[in-house]
N, C-alpha and C positions, 0 to 999 in steps of 0.2 A: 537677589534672586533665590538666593538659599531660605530667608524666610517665606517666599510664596510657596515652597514645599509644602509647607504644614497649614497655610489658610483653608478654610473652609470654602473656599468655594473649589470647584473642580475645576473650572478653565482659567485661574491663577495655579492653580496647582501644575496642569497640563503646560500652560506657558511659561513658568518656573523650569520647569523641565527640561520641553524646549530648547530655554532660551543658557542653559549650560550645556546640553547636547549641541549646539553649534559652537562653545567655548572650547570645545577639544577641551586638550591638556590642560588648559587653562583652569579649566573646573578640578582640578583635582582637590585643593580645598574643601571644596561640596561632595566627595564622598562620602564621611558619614550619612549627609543630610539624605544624598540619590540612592545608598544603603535602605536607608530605611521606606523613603519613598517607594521603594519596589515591591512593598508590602501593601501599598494604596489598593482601596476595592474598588478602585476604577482602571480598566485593564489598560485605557491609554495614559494612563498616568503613570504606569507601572510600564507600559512598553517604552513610553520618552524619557524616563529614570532610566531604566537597561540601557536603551540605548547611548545616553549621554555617560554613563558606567565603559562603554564600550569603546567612543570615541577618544575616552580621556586614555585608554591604552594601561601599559603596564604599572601607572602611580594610581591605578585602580584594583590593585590585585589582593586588596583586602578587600573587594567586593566578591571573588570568585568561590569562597561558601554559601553565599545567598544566592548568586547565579546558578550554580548547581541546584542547588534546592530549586529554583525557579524553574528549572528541566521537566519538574512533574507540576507544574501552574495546570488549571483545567482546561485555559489556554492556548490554542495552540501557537498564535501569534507570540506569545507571552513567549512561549516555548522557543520558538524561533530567536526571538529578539536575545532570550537569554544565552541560548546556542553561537550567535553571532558576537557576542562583547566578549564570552569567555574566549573565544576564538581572539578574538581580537589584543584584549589584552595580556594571552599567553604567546602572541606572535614574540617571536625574538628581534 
């Protein structure tokens, strides 16, 4: 799943995503990869990277630099989704 991150097509990319946003925790492994995904110029590509960033909780909290950065996305979904994982992953 972590290599459909980086294919070239956008709906392996999207379902990459996805399909570690429903792994919860499990994905924590594929943070580097959902890191960088959140930089994807496809903004659902970049909301289901957050989101799965968000799910996986606090062994995601070396994504919370790039989530903040993500606050000012042009986005406003973007914005959202990032608003919700740092939340998420600073819950105690």
């Amino acid at each position: 799943m972590v290599l459909g991150l980086s294919r070239i097509s956008v709906e392996a990319r999207y379902q990459a995503a996805s399909a570690l946003r429903d792994l919860g925790s499990q994905a924590q492994p594929a943070v580097p990869a959902l890191i960088e995904a959140c930089g994807d110029s496809v903004y659902m590509v970049r909301i289901s990277s957050i989101r799965a960033l968000g799910r996986i909780g606090a062994g995601a909290s070396n994504a919370i630099p790039r989530l903040r950065a993500l606050l000012q996305d042009g986005d406003s979904m973007v914005q959202r989704a990032a608003a919700d994982a740092i939340q998420r992953i600073e819950e105690p």
